[in-house]
C-alpha positions as CSV (number, residue, x, y, z in Angstrom):
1,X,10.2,15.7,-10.9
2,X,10.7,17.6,-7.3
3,X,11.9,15.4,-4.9
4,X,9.5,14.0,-2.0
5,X,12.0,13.2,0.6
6,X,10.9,14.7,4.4
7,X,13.2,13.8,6.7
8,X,10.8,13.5,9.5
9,X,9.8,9.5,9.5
10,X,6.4,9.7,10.9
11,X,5.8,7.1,13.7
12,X,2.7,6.8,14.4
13,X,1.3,3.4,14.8
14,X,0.5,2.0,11.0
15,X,-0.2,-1.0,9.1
16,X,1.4,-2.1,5.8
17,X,1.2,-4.8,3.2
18,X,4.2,-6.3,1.2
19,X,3.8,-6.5,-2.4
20,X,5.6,-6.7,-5.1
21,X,4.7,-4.9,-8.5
22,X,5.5,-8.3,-10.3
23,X,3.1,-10.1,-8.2
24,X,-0.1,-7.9,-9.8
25,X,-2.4,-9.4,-11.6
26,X,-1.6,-8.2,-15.5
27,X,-3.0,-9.5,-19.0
28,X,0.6,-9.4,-20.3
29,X,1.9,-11.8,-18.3
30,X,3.7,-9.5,-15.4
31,X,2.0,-7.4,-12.7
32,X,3.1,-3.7,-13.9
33,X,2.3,-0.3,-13.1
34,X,-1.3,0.4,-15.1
35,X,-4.7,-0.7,-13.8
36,X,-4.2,-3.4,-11.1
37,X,-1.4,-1.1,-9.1
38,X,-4.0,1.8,-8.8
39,X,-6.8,-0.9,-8.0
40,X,-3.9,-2.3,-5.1
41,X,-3.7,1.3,-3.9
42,X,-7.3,1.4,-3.4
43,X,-7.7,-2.1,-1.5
44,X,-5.4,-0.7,0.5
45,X,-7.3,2.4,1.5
46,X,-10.4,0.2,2.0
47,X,-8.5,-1.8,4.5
48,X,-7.2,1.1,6.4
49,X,-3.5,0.0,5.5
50,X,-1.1,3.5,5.2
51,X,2.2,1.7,3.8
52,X,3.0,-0.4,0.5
53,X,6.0,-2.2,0.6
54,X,7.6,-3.5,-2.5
55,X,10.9,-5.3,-3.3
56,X,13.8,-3.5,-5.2
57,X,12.4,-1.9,-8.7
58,X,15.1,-2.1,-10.8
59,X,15.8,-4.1,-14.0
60,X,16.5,-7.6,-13.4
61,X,18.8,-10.2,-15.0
62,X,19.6,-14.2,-14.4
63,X,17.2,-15.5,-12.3
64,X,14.6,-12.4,-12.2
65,X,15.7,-11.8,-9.0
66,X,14.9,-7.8,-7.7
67,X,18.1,-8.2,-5.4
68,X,20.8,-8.8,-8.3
69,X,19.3,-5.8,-10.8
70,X,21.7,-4.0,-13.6
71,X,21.1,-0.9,-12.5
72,X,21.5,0.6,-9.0
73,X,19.2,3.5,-10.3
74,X,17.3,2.2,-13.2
75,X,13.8,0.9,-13.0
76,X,12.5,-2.4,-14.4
77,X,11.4,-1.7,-18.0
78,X,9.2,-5.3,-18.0
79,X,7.0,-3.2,-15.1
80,X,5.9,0.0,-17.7
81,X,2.4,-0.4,-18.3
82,X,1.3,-1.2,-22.3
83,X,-2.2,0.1,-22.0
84,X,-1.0,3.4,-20.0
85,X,1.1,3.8,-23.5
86,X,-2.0,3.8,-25.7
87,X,-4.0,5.9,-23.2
88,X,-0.6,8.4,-23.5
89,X,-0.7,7.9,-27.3
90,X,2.5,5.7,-27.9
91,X,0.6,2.8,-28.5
92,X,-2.3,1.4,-31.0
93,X,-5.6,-0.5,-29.7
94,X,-4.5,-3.7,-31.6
95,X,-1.0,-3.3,-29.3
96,X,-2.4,-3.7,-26.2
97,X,-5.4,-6.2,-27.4
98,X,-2.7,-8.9,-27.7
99,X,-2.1,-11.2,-24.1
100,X,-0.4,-13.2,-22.7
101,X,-2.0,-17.1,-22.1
102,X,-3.4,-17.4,-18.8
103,X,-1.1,-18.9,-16.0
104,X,-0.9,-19.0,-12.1
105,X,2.8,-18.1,-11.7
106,X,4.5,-14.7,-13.8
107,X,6.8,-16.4,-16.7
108,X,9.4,-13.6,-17.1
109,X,11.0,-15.0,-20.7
110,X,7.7,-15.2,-21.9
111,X,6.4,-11.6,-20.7
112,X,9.8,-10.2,-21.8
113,X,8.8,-11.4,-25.4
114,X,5.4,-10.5,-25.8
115,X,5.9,-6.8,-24.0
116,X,9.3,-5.6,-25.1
117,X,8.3,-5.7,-28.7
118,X,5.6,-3.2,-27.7
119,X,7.8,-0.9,-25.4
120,X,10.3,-0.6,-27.7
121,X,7.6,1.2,-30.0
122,X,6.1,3.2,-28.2
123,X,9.9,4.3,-26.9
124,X,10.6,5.0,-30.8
125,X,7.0,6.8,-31.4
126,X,8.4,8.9,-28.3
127,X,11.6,9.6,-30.3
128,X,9.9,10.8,-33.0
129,X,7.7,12.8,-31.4
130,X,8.0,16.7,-31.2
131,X,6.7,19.4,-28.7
132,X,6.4,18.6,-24.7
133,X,6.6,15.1,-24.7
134,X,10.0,15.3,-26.8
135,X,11.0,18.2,-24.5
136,X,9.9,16.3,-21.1
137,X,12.1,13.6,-22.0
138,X,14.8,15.6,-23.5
139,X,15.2,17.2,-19.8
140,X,15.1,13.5,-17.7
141,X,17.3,12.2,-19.9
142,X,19.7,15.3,-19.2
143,X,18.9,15.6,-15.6
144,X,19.5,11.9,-14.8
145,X,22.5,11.3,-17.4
146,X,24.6,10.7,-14.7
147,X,23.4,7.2,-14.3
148,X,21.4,6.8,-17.2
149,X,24.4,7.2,-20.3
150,X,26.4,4.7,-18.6
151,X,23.2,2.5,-17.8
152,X,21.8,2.8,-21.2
153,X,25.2,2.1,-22.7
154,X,25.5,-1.1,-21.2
155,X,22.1,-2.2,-21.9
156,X,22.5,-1.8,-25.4
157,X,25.9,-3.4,-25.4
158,X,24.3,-6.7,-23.5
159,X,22.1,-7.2,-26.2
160,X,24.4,-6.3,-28.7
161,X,26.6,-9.2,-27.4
162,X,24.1,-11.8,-26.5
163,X,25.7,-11.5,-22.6
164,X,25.5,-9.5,-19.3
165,X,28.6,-10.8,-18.0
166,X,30.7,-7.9,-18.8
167,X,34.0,-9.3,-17.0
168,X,33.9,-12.7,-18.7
169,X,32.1,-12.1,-22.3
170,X,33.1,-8.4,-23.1
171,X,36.0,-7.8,-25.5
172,X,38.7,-6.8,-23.5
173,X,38.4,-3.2,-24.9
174,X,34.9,-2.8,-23.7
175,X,35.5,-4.6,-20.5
176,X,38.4,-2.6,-19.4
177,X,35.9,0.7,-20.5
178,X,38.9,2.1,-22.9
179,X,37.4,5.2,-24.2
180,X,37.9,4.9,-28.2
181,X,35.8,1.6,-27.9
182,X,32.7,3.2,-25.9
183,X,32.7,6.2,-28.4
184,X,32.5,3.6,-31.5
185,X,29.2,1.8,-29.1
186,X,28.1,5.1,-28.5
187,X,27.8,5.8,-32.4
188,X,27.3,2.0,-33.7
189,X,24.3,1.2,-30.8
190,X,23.1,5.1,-30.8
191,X,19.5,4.0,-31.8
192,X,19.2,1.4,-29.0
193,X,20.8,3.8,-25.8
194,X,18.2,6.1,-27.2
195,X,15.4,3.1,-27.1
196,X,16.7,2.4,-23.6
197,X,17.0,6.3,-22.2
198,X,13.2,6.6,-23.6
199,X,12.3,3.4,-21.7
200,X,13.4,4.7,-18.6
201,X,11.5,7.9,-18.8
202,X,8.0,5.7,-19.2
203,X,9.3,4.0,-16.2
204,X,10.1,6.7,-14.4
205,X,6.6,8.6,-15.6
206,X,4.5,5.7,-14.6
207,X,6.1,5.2,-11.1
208,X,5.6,8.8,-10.4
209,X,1.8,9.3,-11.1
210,X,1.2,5.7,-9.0
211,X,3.2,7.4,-6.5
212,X,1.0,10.7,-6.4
213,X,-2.1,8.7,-6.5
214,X,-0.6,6.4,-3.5
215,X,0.2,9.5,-1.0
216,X,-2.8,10.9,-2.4
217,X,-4.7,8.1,-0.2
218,X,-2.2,8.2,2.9
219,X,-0.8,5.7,1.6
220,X,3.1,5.6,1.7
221,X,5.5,3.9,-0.5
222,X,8.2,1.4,1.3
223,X,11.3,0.6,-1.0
224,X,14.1,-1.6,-0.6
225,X,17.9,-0.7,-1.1
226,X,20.1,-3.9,-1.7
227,X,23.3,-2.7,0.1
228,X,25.3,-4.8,-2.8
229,X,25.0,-4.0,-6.8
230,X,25.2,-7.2,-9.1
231,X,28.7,-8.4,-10.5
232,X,27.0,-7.5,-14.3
233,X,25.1,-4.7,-13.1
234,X,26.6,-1.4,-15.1
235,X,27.4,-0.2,-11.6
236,X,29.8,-2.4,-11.2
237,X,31.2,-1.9,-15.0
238,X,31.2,1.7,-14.6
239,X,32.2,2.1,-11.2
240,X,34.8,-0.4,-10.0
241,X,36.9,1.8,-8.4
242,X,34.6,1.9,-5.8
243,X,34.4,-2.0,-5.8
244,X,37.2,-4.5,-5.1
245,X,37.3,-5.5,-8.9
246,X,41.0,-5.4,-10.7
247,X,41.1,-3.6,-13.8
248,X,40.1,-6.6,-15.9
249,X,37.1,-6.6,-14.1
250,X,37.8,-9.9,-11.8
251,X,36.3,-9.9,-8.2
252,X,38.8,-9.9,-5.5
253,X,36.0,-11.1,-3.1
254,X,32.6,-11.7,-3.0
255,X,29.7,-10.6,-0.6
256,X,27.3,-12.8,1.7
257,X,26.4,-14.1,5.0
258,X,27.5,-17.0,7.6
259,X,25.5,-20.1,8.3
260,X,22.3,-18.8,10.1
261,X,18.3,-19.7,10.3
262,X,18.1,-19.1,6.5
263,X,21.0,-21.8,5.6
264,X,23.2,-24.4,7.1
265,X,26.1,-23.1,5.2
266,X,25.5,-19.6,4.6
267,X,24.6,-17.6,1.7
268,X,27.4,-16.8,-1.1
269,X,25.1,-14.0,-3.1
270,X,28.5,-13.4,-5.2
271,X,28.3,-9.4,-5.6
272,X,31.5,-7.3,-5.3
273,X,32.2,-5.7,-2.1
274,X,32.8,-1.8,-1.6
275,X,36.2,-0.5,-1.5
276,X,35.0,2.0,1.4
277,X,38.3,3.9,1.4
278,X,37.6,5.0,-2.3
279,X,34.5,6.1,-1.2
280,X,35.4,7.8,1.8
281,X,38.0,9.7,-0.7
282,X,34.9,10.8,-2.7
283,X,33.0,11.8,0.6
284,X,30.4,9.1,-0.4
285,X,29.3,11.0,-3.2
286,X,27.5,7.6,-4.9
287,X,26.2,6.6,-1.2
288,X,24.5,10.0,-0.9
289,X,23.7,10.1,-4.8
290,X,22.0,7.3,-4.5
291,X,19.8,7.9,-1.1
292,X,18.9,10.8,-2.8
293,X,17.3,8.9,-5.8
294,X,15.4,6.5,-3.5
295,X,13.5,9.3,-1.3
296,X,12.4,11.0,-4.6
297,X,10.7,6.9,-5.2
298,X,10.4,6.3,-1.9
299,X,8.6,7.7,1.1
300,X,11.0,5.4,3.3
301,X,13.5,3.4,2.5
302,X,14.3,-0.5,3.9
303,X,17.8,-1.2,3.7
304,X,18.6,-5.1,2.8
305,X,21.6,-6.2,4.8
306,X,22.0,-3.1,6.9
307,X,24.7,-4.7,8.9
308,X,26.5,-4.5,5.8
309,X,27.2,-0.9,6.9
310,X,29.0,-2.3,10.4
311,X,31.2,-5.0,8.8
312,X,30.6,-7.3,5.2
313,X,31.2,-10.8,5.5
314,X,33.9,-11.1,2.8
315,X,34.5,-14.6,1.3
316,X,37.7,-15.4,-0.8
317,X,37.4,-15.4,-4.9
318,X,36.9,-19.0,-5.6
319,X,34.4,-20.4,-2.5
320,X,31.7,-22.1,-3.0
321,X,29.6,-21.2,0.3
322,X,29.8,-18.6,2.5
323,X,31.2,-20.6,5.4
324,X,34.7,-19.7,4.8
325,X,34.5,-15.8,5.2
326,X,35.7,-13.3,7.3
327,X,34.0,-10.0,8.6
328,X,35.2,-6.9,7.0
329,X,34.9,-3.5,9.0
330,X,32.7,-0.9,6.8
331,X,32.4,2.8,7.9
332,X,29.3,2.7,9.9
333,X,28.1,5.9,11.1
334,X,30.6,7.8,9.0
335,X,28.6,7.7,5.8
336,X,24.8,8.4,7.5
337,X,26.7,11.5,9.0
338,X,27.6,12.4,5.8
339,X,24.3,11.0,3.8
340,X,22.4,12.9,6.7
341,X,24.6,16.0,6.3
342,X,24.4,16.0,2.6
343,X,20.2,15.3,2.6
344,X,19.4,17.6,5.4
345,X,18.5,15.6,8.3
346,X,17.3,12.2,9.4
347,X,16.4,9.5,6.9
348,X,13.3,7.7,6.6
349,X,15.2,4.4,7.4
350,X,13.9,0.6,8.1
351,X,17.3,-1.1,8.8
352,X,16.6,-5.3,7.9
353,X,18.6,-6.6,10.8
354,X,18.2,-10.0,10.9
355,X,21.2,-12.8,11.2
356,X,24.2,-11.9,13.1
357,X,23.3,-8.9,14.7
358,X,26.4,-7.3,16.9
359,X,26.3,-4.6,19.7
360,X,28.2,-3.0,17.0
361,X,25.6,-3.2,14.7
362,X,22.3,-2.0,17.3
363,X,24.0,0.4,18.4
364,X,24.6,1.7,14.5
365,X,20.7,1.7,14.3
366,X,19.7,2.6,17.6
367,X,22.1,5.8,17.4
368,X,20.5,7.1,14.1
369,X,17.0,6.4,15.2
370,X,16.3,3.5,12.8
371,X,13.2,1.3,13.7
372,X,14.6,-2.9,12.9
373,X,12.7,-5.9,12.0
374,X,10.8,-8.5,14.0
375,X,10.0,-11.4,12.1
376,X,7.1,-13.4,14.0
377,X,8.3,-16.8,12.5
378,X,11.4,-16.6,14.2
379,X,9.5,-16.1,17.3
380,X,9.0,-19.6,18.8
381,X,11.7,-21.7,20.1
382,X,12.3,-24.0,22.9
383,X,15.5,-23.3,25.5
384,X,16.0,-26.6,27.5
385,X,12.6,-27.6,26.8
386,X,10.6,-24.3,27.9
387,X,9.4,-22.0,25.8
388,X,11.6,-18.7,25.2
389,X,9.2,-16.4,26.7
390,X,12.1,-13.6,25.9
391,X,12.3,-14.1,22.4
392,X,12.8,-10.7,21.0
393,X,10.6,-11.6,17.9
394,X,7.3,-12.6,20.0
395,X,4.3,-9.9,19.2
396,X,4.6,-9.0,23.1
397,X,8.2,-8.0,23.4
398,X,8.3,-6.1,20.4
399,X,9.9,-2.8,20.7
400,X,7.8,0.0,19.8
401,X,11.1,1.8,17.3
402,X,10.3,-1.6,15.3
403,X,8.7,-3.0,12.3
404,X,7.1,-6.6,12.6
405,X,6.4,-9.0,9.8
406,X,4.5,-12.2,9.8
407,X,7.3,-13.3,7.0
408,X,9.4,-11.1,4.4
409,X,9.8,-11.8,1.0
410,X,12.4,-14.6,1.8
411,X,10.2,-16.6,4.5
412,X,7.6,-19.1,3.7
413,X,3.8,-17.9,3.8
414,X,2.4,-17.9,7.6
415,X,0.8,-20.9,6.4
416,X,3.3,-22.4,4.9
417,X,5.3,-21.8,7.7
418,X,3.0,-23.5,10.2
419,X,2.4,-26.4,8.1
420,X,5.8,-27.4,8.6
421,X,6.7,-27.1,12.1
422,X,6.8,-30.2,13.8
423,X,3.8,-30.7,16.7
424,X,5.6,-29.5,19.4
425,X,6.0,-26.0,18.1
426,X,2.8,-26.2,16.7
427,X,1.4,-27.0,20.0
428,X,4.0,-23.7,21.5
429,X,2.7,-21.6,18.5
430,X,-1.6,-22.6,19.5
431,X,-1.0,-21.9,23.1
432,X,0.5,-18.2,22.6
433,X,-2.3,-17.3,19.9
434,X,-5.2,-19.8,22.1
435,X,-6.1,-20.9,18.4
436,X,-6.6,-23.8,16.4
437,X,-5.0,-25.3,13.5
438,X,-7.0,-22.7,11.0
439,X,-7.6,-19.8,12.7
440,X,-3.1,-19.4,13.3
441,X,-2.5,-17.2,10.2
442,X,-5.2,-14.5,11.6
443,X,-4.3,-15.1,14.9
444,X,-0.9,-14.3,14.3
445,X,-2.0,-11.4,12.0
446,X,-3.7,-9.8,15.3
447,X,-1.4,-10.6,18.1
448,X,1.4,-8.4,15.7
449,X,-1.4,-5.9,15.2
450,X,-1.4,-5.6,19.0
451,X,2.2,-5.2,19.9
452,X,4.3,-2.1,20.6
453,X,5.6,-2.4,17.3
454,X,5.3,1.0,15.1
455,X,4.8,-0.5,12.3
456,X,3.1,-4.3,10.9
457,X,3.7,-5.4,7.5
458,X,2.4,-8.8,6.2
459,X,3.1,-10.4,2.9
460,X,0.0,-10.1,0.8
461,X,0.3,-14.0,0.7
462,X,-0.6,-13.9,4.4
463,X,-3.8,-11.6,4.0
464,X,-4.7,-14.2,1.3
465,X,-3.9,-17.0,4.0
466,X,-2.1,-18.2,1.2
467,X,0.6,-22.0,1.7
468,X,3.8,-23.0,0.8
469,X,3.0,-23.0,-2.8
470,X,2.6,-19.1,-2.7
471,X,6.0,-18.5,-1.5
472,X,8.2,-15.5,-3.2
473,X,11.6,-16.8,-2.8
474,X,14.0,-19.2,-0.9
475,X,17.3,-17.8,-0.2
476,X,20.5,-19.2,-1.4
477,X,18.6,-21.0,-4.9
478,X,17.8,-19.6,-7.8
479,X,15.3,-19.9,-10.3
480,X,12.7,-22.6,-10.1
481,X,9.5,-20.7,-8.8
482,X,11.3,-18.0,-6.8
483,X,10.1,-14.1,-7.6
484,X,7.1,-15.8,-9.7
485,X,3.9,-15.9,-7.5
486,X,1.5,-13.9,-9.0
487,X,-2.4,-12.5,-7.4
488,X,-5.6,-13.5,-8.9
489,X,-7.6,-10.4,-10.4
490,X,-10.1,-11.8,-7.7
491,X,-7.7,-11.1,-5.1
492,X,-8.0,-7.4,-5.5
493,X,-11.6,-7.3,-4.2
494,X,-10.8,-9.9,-1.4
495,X,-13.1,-9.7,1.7
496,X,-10.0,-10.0,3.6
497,X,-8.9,-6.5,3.6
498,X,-12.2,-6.0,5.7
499,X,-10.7,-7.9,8.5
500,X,-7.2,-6.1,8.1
501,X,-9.1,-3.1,8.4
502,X,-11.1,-3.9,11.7
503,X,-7.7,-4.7,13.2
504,X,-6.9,-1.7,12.3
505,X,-9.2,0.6,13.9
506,X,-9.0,-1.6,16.6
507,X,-5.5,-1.4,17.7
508,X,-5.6,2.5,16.6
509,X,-3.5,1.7,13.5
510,X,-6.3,3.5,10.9
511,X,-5.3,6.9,10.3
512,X,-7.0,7.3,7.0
């Protein structure tokens, strides 16, 4: 698989939609990446719309949430399409006739056990297979074994187990990675790093024909780059010298954020921070490794937390919020130099800048030319009583190096949103848009459309006009309903897109 990556981010003026894969409509129980992702693509061209935006596609754990996966590299295997394996010949018809019941949110534990059965299959037909197929995977699973042995390995071990938490559950042996003890795994769990390797190369497979048939439309592909790997992630098992883990694999610290318009008292997200002078010792080999992986998925790349890369709020082993933390210096522009140097030339780069945002930090962005985010629901505030006519966020002083967003995946819907303002604001929000109550989502929709901003990108909930109940997450919790809203199969013929394509042309963001 060549790589994709062009170093020269294309600026013209665009629209986008955010979607996750997850959030297709699917007959097993999880949107994946068969039928309904290539009908997405082609809403999306019928709507004028150049750029898909997803969340982070690797394989998730506790809580289903994209933002913790296992695997910094890895995709999800509960996203490989069923009926694309029995249209490749891994599968039967009577495999992909069974589905799952019919509900309005995805139900991960349920599609887990109704579609791993059937991918672990078609992964052993593939093992037993000879010729090209057998050779095509023969040569991923060489090419990407630098990730992939140690990913695969740990996968295999987890289930073996019953338990992710390698630094807690793991036998001492196998936690502390002694290398009699992987060797035995490597023999005793062959079959299932094999199962696991073979899963990956679907994964991989599938993504990259969705991919082809994406750009084949003008249509780009936005990913996402969590800054942090998860605490049982096989990153962090195999890699902890480049994490402040001990030996015994105990967190000397843990990553997050102070109190801001998210939470009260911060966020504690628990992952282990970088130990950037082991990294700057390695001239960020993984940093650069693993840019390199995301502009072969991605045509650009949206880094979560980018001013991670300025300083990392670092909170003490044993908190339980954020609020007692300190900020950590990180290298900053010493590792773009060298991802830059290393890739050959700028990178395709949204940089998610929202919370405490620094001098330090702009100036990081502004320097490497990376377009930030304005989010329109933190637009409209009050100062003294007056309105913030300044507000950086409001559709007209958007900066035209910007990306703006009705909402991300962590917001409310537009709707949502507006529901639960009190009537002042709503009052401030009516007057800027001249609107009434129902007409504020579209409204909204078009003042962004007609900002400076580069880019627009709105939720997929918000094209819908979607409320609270549609909302993909709410920082800081997890479980309940978060990462679970799923489209209707109706919703991929929705008139809507007609009006997100007259925008469109009309505020000279069409270009297909």
């Amino acid at each position: 698989m060549s790589s994709v990556y062009n170093s020269d981010m294309d600026r013209t003026r665009k629209t986008g939609i955010l979607l996750h894969i997850t959030s297709l409509p699917s007959e097993y129980g999880v949107g994946d990446l068969g039928d309904s992702a290539f009908s997405f693509v082609d809403l999306l061209s019928e709507g004028k719309v150049s750029l898909w935006q997803m969340l982070p596609l690797g394989p998730t754990g506790y809580g289903d949430s994209p933002y913790a996966a296992r695997s910094a590299f890895a995709g999800n295997e509960i996203m490989i399409s069923p009926r694309s394996l029995y249209i490749d010949g891994y599968l039967d018809i009577s495999d992909v006739l069974v589905k799952a019941p019919a509900a309005d949110r995805v139900d991960y534990g349920a599609a887990k056990a109704l579609k791993m059965p059937l991918l672990r299959k078609a992964a052993a037909a593939l093992l037993s297979s000879k010729g090209a197929d057998m050779k095509a995977f023969e040569s991923f699973a060489e090419n990407e074994a630098w990730w992939l042995d140690d990913y695969a390995l740990f996968q295999a071990i987890t289930d073996d187990i019953g338990d992710s938490r390698w630094f807690s559950q793991w036998p001492a042996e196998l936690r502390r990675r002694d290398a009699g003890a992987l060797e035995r795994k490597r023999k005793e769990l062959k079959r299932e790093i094999d199962i696991y390797k073979a899963l990956q190369y679907f994964f991989r497979r599938q993504y990259m024909k969705l991919k082809e048939y994406a750009n084949g439309k003008g249509i780009g592909i936005i990913g996402d780059i969590p800054i942090f790997v998860a605490p049982d992630s096989s990153d962090a098992w195999a890699e902890r010298r480049l994490l402040l883990i001990d030996e015994d694999g105990q967190q000397e610290a843990s990553s997050g954020v102070p109190p801001d318009a998210f939470s009260a008292t911060g966020q504690l997200w628990g992952n282990p921070l970088y130990r950037w002078e082991e990294h700057e010792k390695t001239g960020f080999d993984w940093w650069i490794r693993r840019f390199r992986e995301n502009l072969r998925l991605f045509d650009i790349v949206r880094i979560d937390h980018f001013r991670g890369f300025e300083a990392c709020w670092t909170v003490p082993e044993g908190e339980t919020t954020a609020m007692n933390g300190k900020w950590v210096k990180s290298p900053g522009q010493k590792l773009f130099d060298a991802v830059k140097a290393a890739l050959g030339g700028d990178l395709p780069i949204i940089a998610e800048d929202l919370g405490v945002i620094t001098p330090e930090v702009e100036e990081l962005r502004d320097r490497n030319g990376f377009p930030g985010m304005k989010i329109a629901q933190f637009a409209f505030a009050f100062d003294n009583g007056k309105w913030q006519t300044g507000n950086p966020y409001l559709p007209h002083n958007c900066q035209q190096l910007s990306v703006a967003y009705t909402g991300t995946h962590d917001n409310n819907t537009a709707q949502g949103w507006y529901d639960e303002l009190d009537d002042g604001m709503r009052d401030y929000v009516r007057r800027y848009l001249e609107c009434s109550d129902g007409e504020v989502v579209w409204k909204l929709i078009r003042a962004l459309m007609a900002s400076n901003a580069m880019w627009v990108i709105f939720p997929m909930q918000d094209v819908l006009g979607l409320g609270a109940d549609a909302r993909m997450n709410v920082p800081s919790t997890c479980g309940g309903s978060n990462w679970s809203w799923k489209m209707g199969k109706e919703d991929l013929s929705t008139p809507s897109i007609n009006t997100i394509r007259y925008y469109s042309e009309l505020y000279g963001r069409a270009e297909l």
